[in-house]
Every structure is written in C-alpha cells, then in structure tokens.
Backbone as CSV, one residue per row, in Angstrom:
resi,resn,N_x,N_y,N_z,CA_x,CA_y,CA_z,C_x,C_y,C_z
1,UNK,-175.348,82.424,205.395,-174.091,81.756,205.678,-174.357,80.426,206.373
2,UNK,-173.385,79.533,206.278,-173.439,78.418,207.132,-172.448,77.981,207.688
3,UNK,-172.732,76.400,208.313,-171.159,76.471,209.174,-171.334,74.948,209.394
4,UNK,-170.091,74.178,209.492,-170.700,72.557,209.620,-169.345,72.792,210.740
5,UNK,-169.847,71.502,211.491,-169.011,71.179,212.505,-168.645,69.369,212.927
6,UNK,-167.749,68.670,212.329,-167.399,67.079,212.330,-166.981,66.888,213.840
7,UNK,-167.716,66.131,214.141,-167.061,65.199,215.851,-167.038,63.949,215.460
8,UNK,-166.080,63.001,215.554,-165.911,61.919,215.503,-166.288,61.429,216.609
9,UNK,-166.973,60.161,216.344,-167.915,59.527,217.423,-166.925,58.185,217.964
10,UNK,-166.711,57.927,219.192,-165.555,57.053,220.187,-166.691,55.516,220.189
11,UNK,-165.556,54.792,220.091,-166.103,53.405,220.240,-165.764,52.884,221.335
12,UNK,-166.286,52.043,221.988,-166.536,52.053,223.153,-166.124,50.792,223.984
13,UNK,-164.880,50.483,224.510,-164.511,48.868,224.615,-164.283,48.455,226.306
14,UNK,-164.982,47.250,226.712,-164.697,47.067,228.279,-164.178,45.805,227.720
15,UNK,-163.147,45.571,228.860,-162.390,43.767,228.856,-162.748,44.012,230.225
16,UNK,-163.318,42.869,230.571,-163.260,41.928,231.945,-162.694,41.120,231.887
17,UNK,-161.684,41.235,233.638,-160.432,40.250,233.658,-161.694,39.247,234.588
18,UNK,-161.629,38.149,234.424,-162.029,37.072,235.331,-160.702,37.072,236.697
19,UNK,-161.366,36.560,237.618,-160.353,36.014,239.088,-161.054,34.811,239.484
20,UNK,-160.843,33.992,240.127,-161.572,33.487,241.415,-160.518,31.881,240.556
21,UNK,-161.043,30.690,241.417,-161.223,29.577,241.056,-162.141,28.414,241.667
22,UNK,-163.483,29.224,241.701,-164.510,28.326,241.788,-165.776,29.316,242.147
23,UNK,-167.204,28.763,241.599,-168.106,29.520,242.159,-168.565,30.171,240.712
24,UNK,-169.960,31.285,241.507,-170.497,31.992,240.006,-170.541,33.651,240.295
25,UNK,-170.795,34.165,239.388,-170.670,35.753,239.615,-171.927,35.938,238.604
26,UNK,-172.674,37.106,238.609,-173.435,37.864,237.591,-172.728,38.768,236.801
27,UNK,-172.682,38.949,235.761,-172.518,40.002,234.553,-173.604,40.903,233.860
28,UNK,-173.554,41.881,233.924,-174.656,42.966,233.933,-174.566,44.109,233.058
29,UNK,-174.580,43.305,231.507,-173.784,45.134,230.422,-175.610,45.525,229.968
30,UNK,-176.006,46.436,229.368,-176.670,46.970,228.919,-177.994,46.840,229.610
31,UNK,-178.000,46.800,230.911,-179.615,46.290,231.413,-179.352,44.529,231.689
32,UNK,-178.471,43.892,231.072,-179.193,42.360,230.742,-177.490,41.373,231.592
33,UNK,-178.233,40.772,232.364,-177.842,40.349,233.461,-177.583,38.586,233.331
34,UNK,-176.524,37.990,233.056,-175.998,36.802,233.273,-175.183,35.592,233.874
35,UNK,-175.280,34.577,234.290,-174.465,34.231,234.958,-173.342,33.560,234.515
36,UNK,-172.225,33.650,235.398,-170.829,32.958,234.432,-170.554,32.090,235.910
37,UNK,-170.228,30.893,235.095,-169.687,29.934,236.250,-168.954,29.365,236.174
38,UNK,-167.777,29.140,237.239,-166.326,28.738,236.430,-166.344,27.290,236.371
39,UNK,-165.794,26.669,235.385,-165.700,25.693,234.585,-164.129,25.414,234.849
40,UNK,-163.155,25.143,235.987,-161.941,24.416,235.612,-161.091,25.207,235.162
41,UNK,-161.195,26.703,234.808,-159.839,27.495,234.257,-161.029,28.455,233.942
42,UNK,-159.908,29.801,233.720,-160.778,30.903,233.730,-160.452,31.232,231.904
43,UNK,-159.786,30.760,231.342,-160.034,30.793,229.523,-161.639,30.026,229.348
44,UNK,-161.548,29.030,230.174,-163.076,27.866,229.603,-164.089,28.413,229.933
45,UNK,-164.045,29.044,231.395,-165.027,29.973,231.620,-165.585,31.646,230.895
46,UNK,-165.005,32.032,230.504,-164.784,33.171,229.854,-165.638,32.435,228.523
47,UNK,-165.110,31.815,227.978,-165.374,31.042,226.769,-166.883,30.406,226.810
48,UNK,-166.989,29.886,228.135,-168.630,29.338,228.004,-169.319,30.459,228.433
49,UNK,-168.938,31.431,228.649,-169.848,32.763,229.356,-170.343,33.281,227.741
50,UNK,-169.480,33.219,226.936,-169.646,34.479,225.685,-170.786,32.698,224.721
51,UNK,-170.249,31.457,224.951,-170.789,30.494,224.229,-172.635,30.676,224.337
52,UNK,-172.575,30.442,225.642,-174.527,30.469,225.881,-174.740,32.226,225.731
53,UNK,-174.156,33.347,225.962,-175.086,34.632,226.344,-175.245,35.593,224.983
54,UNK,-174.235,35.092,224.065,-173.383,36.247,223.182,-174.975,36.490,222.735
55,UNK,-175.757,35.707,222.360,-177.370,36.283,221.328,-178.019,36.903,222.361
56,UNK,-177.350,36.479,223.857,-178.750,37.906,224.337,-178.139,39.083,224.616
57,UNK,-177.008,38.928,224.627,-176.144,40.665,224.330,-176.273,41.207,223.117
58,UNK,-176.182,40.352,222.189,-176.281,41.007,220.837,-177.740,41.306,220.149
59,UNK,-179.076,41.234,220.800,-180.120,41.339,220.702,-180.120,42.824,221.172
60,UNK,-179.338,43.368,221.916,-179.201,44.820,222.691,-177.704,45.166,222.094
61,UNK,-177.758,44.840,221.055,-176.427,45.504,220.060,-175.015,45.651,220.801
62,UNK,-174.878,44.911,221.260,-173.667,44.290,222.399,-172.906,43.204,221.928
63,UNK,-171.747,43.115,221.184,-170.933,42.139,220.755,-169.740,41.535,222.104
64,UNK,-170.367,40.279,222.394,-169.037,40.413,223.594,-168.091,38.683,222.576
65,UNK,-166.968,38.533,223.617,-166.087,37.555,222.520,-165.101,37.572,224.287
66,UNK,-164.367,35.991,223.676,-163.846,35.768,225.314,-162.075,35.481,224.701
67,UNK,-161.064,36.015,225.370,-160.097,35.772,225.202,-158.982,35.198,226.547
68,UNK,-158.099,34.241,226.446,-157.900,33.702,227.678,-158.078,34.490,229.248
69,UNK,-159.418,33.921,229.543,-159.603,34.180,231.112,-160.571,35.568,230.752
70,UNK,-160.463,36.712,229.778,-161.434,38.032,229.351,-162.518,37.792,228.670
71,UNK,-163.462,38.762,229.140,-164.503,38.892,228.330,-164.243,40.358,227.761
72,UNK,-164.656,40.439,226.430,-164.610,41.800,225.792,-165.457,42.301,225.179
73,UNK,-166.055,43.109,225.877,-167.222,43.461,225.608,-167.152,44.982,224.500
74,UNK,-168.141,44.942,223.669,-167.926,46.062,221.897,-169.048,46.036,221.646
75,UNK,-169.256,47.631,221.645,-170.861,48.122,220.743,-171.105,47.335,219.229
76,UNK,-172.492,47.268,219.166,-172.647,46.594,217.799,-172.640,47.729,216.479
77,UNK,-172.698,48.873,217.211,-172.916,49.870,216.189,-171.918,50.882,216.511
78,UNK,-171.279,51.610,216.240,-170.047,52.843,217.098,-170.501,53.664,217.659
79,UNK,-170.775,53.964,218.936,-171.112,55.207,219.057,-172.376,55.084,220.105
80,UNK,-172.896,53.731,220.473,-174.234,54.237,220.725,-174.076,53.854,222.038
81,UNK,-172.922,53.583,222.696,-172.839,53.801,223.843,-173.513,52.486,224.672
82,UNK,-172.825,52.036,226.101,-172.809,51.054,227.248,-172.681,51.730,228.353
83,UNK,-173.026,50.730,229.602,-172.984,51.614,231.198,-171.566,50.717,230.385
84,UNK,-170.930,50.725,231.878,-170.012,49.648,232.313,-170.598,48.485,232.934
85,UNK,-169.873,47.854,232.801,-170.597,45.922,232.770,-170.370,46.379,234.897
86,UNK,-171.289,45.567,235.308,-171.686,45.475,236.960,-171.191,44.196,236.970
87,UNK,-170.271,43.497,238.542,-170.451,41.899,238.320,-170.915,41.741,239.870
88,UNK,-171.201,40.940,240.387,-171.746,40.816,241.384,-171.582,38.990,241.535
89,UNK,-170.449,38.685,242.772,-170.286,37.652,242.728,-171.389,37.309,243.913
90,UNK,-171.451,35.464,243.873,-172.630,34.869,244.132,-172.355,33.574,244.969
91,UNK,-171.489,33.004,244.477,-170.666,31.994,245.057,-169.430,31.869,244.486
92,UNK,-168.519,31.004,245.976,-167.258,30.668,245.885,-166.314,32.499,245.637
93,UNK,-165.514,32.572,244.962,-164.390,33.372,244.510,-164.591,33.937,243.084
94,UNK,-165.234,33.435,242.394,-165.418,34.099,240.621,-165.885,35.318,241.128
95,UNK,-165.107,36.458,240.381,-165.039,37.995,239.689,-164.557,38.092,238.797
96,UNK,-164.592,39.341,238.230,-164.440,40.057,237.150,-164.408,41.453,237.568
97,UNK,-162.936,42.045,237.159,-162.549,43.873,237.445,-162.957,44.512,235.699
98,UNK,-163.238,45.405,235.215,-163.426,45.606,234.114,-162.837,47.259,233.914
99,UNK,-161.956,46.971,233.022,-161.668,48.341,232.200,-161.870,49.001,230.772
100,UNK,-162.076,49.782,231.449,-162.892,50.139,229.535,-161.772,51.359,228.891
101,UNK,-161.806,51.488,227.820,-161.229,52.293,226.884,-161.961,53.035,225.464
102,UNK,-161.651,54.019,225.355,-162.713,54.742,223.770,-161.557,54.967,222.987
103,UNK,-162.174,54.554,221.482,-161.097,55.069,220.645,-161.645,55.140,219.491
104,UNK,-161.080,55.544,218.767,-161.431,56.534,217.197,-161.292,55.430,215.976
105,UNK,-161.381,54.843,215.904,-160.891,53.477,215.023,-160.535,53.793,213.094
106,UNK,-159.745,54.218,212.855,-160.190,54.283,211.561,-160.088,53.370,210.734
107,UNK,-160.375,53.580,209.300,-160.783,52.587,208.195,-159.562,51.820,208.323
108,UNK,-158.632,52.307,208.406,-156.990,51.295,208.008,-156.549,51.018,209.296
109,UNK,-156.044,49.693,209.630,-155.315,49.628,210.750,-153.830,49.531,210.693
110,UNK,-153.221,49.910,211.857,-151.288,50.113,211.453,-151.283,48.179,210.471
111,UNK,-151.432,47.651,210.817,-151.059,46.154,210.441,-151.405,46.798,208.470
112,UNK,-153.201,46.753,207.866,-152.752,47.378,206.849,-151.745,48.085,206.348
113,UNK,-151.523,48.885,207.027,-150.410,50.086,206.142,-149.168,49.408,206.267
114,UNK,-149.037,48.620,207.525,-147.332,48.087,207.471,-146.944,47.093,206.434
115,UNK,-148.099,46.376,205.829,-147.952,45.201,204.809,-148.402,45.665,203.682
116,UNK,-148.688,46.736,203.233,-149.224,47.639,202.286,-147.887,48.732,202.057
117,UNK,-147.582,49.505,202.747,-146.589,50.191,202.674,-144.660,49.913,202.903
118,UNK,-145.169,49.023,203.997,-143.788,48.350,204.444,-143.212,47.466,203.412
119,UNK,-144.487,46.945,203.034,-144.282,45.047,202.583,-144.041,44.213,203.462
120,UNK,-144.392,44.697,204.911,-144.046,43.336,206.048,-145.120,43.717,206.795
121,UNK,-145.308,42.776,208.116,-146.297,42.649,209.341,-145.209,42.593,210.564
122,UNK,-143.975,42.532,210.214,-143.242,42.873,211.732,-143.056,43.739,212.554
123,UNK,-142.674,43.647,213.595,-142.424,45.195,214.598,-141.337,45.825,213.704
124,UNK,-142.044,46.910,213.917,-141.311,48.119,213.325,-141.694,49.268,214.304
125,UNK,-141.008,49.126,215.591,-141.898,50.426,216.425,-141.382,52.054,215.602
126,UNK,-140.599,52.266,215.264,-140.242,53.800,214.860,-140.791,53.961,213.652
127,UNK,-141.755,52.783,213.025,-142.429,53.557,212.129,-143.219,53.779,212.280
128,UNK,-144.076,52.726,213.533,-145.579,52.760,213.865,-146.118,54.193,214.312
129,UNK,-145.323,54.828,214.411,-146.134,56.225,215.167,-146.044,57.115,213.679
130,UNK,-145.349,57.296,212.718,-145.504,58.087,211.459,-146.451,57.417,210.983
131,UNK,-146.432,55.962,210.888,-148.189,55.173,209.766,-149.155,56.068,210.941
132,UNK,-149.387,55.490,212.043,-150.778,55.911,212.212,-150.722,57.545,212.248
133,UNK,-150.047,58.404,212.502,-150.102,59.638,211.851,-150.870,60.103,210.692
134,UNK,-150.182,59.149,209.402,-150.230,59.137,207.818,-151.957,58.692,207.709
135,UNK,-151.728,57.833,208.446,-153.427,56.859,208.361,-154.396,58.240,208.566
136,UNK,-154.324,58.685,209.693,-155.863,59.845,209.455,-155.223,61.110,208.706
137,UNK,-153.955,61.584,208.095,-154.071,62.205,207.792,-154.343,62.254,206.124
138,UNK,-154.096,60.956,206.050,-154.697,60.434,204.446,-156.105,59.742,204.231
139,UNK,-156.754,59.842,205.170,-157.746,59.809,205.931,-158.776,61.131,205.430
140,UNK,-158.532,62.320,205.931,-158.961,63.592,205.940,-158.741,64.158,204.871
141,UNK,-157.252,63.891,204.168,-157.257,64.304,202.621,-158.378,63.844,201.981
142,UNK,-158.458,62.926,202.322,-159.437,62.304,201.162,-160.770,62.320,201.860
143,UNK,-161.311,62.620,202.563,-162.607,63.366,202.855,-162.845,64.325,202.276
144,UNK,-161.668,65.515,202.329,-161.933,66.747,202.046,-162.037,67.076,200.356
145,UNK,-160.982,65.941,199.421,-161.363,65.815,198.344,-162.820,65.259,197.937
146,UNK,-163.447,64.590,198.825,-164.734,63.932,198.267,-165.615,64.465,198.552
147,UNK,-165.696,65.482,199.523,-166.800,66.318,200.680,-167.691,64.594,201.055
148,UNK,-166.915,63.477,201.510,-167.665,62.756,202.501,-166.342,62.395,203.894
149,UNK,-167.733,61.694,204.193,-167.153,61.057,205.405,-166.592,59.595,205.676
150,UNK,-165.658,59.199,205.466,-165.094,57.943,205.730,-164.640,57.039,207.163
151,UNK,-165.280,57.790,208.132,-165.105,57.401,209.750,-166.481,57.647,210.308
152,UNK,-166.584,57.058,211.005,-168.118,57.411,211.862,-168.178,58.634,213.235
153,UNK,-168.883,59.805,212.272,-168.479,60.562,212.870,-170.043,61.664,212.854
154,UNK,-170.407,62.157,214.274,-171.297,63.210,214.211,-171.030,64.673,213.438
155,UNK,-172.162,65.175,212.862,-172.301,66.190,211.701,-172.870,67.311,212.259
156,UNK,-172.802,69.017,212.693,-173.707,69.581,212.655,-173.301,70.687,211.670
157,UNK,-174.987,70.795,211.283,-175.025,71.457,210.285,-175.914,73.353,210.444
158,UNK,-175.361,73.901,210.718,-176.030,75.413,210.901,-176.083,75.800,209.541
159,UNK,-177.371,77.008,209.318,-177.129,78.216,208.155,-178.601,78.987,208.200
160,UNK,-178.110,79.929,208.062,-179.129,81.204,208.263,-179.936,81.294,206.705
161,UNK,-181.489,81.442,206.680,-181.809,81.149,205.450,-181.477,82.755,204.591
162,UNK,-180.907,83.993,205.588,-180.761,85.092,204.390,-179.440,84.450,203.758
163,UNK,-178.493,83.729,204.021,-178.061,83.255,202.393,-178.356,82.246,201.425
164,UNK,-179.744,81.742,201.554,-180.041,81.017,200.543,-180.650,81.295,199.235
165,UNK,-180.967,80.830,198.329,-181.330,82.083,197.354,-183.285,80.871,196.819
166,UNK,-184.138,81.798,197.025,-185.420,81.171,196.702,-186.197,81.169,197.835
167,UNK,-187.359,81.065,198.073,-188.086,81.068,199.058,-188.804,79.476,199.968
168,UNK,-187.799,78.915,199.197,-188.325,77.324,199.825,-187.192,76.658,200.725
169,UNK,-187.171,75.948,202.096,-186.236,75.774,202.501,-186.086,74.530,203.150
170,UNK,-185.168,74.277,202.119,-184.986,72.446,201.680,-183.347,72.679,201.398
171,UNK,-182.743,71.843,202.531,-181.497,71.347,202.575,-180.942,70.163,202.156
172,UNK,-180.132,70.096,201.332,-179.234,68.297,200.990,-177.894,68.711,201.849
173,UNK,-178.076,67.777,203.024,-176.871,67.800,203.883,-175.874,67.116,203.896
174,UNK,-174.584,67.992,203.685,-173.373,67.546,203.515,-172.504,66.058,204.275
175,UNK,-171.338,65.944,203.550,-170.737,64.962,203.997,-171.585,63.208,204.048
176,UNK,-171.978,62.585,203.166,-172.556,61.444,203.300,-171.538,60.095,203.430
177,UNK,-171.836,58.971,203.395,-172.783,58.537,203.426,-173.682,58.486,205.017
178,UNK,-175.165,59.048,205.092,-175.577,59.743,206.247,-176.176,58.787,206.719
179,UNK,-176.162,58.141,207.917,-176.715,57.252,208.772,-177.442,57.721,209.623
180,UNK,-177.979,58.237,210.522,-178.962,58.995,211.184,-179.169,60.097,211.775
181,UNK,-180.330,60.566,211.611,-180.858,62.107,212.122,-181.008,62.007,213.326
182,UNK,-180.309,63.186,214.066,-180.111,63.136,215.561,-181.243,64.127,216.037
183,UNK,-181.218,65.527,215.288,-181.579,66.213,216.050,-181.955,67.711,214.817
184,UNK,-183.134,68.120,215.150,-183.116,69.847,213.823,-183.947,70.714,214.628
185,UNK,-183.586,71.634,214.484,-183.906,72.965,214.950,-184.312,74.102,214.148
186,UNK,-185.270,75.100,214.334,-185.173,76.231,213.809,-185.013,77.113,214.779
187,UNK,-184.489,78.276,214.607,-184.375,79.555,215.687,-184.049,78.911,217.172
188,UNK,-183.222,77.535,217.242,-182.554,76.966,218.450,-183.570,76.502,219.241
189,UNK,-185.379,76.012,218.314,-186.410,75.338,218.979,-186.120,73.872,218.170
190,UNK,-186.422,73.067,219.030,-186.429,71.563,218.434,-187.683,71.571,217.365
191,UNK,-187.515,71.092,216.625,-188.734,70.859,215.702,-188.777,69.311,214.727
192,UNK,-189.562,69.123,214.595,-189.888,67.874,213.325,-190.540,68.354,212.809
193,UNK,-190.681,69.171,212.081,-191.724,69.478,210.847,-190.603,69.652,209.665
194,UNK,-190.773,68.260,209.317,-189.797,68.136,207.981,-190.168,67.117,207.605
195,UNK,-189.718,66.766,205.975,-189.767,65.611,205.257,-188.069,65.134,205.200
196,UNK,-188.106,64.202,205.466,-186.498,63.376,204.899,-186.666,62.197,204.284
197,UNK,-185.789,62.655,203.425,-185.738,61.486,202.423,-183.757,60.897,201.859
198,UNK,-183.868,60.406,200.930,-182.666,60.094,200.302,-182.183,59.047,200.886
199,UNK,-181.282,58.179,200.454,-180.490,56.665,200.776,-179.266,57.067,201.028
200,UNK,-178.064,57.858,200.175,-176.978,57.799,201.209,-176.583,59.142,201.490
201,UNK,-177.267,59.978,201.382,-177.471,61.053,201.357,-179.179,61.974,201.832
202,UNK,-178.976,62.845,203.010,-180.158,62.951,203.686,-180.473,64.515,203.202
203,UNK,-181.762,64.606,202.291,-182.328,66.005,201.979,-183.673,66.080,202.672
204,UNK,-183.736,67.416,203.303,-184.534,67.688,204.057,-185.405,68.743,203.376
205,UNK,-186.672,68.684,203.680,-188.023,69.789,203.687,-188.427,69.925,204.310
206,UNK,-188.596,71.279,204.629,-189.301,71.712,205.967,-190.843,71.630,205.535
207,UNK,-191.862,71.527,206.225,-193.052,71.339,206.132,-194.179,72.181,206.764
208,UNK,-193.717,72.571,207.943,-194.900,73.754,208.504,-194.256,74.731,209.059
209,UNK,-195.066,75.771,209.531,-194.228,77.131,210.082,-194.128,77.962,209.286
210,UNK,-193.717,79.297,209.864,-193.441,80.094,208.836,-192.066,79.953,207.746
211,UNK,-191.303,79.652,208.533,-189.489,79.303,207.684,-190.083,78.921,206.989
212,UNK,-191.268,78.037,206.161,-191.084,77.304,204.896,-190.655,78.427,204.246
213,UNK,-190.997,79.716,204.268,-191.580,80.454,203.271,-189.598,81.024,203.082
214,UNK,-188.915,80.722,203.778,-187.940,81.059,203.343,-187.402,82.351,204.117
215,UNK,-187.454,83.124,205.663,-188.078,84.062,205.915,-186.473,84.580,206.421
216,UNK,-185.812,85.503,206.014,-184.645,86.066,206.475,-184.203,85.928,207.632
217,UNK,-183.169,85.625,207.506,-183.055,86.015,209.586,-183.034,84.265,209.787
218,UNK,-183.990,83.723,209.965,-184.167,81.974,210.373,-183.112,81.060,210.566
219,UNK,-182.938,80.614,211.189,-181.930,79.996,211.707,-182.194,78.211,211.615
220,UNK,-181.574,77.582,210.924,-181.517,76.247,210.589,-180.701,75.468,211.358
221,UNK,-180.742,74.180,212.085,-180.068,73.276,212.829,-179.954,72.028,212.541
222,UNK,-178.887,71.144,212.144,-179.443,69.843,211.844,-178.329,68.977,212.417
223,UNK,-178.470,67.766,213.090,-177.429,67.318,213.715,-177.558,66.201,212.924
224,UNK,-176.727,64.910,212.650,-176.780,63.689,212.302,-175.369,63.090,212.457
225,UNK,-175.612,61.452,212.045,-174.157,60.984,211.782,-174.019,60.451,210.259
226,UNK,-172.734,60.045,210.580,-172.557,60.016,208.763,-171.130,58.938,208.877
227,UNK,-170.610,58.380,208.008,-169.192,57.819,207.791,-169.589,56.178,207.766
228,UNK,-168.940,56.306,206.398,-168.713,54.467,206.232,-167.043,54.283,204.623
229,UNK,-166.410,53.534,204.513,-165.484,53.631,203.992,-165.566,52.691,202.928
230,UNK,-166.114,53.132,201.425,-165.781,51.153,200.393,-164.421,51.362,200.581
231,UNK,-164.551,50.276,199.983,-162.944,49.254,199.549,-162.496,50.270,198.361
232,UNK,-163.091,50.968,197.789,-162.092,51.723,196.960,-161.745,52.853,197.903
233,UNK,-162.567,53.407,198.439,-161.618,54.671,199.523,-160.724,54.147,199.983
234,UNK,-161.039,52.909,200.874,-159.428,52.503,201.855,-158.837,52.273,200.772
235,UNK,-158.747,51.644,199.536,-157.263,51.551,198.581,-156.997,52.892,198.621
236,UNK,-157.672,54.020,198.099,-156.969,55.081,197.601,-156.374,56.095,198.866
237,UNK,-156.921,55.767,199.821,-156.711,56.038,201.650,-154.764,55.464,201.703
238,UNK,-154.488,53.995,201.117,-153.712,53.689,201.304,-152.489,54.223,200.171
239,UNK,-153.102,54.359,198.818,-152.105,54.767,198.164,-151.630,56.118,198.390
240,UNK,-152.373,56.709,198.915,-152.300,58.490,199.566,-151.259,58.407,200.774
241,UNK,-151.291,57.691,201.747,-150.359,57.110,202.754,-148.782,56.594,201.525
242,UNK,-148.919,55.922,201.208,-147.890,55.457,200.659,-147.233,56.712,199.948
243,UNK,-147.884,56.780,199.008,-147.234,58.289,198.218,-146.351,59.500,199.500
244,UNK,-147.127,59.729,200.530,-146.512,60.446,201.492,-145.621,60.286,202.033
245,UNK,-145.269,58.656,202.194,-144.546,57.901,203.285,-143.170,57.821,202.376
246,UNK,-143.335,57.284,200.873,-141.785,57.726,200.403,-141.817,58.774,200.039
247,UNK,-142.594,59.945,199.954,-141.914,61.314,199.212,-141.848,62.065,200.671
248,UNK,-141.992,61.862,201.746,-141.781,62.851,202.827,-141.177,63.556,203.073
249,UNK,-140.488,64.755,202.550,-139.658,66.053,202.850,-138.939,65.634,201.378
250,UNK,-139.327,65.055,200.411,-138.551,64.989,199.201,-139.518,65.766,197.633
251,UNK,-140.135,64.312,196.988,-140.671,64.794,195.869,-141.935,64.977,196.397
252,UNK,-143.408,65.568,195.152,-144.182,66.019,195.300,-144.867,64.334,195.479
253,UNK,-146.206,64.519,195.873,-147.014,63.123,195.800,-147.067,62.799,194.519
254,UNK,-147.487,61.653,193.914,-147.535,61.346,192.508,-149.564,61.759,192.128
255,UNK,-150.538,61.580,192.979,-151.192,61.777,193.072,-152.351,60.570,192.511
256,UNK,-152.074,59.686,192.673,-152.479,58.199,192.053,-153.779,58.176,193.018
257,UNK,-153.710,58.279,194.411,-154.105,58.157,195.163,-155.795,58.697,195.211
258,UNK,-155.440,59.718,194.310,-156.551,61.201,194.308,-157.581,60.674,192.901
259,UNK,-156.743,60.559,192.028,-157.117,59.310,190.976,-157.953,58.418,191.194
260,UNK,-157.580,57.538,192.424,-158.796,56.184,192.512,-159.809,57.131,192.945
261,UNK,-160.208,58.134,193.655,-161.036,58.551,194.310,-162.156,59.282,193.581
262,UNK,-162.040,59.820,192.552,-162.561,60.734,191.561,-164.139,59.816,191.426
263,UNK,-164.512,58.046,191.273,-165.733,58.180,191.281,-166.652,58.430,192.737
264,UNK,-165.616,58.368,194.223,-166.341,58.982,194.787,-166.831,59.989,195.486
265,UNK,-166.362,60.973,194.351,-166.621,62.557,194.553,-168.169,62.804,195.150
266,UNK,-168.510,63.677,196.242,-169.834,64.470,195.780,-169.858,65.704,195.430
267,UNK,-170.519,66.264,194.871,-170.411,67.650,194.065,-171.669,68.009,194.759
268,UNK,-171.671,69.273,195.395,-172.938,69.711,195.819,-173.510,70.569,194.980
C-alpha cells in the first residue's frame, strides 16, 4: 500500500517601513549586511538602497524592490526561506520596522480571473472572495485530473514494498513537474543509496541494501517538491473557474475546461 501526502510550501514576504530624516542604518536579510543612507526623502532612499545592493541580495536568492519609503524584501525561489531582515541604525534617525507575511500564491491572481471572468479590473469586493475561492478550487480540480502539481508544493511519498509486484524496487514518483529531492528513507532510516534520474519527473532506484531485493514488510520514504503551472494549465485553470462561476447552483459545467487539459495528463 501507499500513501502520498501534498503541503503547500508558503512564500515568504518582509516590507520594511523606512523612518528617520537623516543619517544611515544597516540592513541585514540572509547573512548579508548593507548600508542605506537617506538621500532627501525616504521613497529616494529606499530606491537607492534596492539601486546599489539588489545583486548582492540576489546572489543569496533574495529579490528585494523599493516602493515609496519600503523595501520589500521576496525569496528568489518559494519556499526556501529568510531570517527576518535586522536593521541597526548608525547615524542620525534612519530605521526601518519590518513586517513579514507568508502566503500560498497561486497560478491565477484575483486581477486574472476578474478580467477573464468579469470582463473588468474594477472593485468588485462581493465577488472577490467567491474568485479566489474558485481560483484554488479550479486549481485542485485540475491537479487531480492531471495527477500533477500546479503550485509549489512539498510531496511525501510512503509505500510498503509487500504491495508492489516484482522484486526490484524502483519508484516513478507522483505528481510532477518535480523540482527537488528533500529527503528518502527506508524502514524510517535516512538513506542515499539510490539512483535518480528523469527531467520533469523523478524515478528512483534503490542501489544497495537488502530492500533492493524487494523484501516484504520494507518501508519506503521519499520527500520532495514539485509544482510549476504552463500557460495552458492556467487557461484551462481559468476556463474551469469560469464554467463554475456562471453555472453555480444552476447548469452542469460545460467541461471545456477539462478539454484544454487532456495534453497534460500523466498516466502512471
């Protein structure tokens, strides 16, 4: 038997408010430590802070970007995690308070679906909470039709080798497209004795030990991440939303949606 288990992996966002009006402070995200010095207004400053540093944050996969008087600091990759930015003023009055927030981001944002589904980009607050509803739950439909993953999201994968059938024990692990191996186990011991291979899709061989042999009872572990979305999922992401959004407590879906999706089925 086996058993998979999806965690969606949180992205990870700090804004620093700037204060002061004069003087310098240090900024301190990932280990790497800079100085910001105010320049005449705290938009210009903010602005020359992200102008000279942004390549040595982003050398440590740190995207920062300055918006009047903020710095906003964003993983380069989802998931792989920041302290919180340190500031440490130096002269005069320049600081920076910083708040951070995690969130789940998916492929479509409300703005898509409102100009996609709506036909507009205006406030519409009483719809905004049914789209982003619709958004992951047309989202997950269509995962579950494709057996992938369209969000960036951690994978574990359990299964006992008495239900496999053959004596060799080599896994192709579900839900792709698979971005990296976290972690594998046999009998709940860490191990690397495996081969991995494959491009968007990760199949594994075990290589030493007894489990090669396939041995009842054995217990398999494999952790990874996985999720990325083409441009044909988010269309058919969106026509799946749409279809829902006018037939809601009325007609059946038309199923158009399910249609675009069919070349990116995986079949295990």
């Amino acid at each position: 038997m086996y058993d998979i288990k999806r965690t969606l992996i949180p992205k990870k966002t700090v804004v620093l408010t700037l204060s002061g009006t004069d003087g310098t402070c240090n900024i301190t995200i990932a280990g790497v430590t800079k100085l910001a010095t105010f320049n005449g207004t705290l938009t210009l400053t903010a602005s020359d802070f992200v102008y000279l540093w942004a390549a040595d944050f982003l050398a440590v996969e740190i995207i920062i970007t300055a918006s009047s008087g903020t710095i906003i600091v964003n993983e380069l990759v989802q998931g792989t995690g920041f302290d919180n930015a340190i500031i440490e003023n130096l002269t005069g009055t320049l600081n920076a308070s910083g708040v951070a927030s995690i969130t789940y981001p998916e492929p479509i944002t409300l703005a898509e679906a409102k100009t996609f589904i709506l036909d507009r980009s205006n406030n519409d607050t009483d719809a905004d909470a049914l789209l982003l509803n619709l958004i992951t739950s047309a989202r997950e439909q269509a995962e579950l039709h494709c057996n992938r993953s369209f969000i960036p999201q951690t994978i574990e994968y359990t299964e006992n080798i008495s239900s496999r059938v053959g004596n060799t024990s080599e896994f192709t692990l579900p839900y792709p497209n698979h971005l990296s191996m976290i972690e594998s186990k046999v009998n709940d011991v860490v191990s690397t004795d495996y081969v991995l291979t494959g491009v968007n899709r990760f199949n594994i061989r075990m290589t030493s030990g007894y489990y090669t042999t396939g041995t009842a009872g054995t217990k398999f572990y494999f952790k990874y991440t996985a999720g990325d979305c083409p441009i044909l999922a988010k269309s058919a992401i969106l026509q799946i939303m749409k279809d829902m959004y006018e037939n809601r407590g009325k007609d059946p879906m038309s199923g158009n949606g399910f249609k675009m999706l069919q070349p990116l089925i995986i079949y295990s």
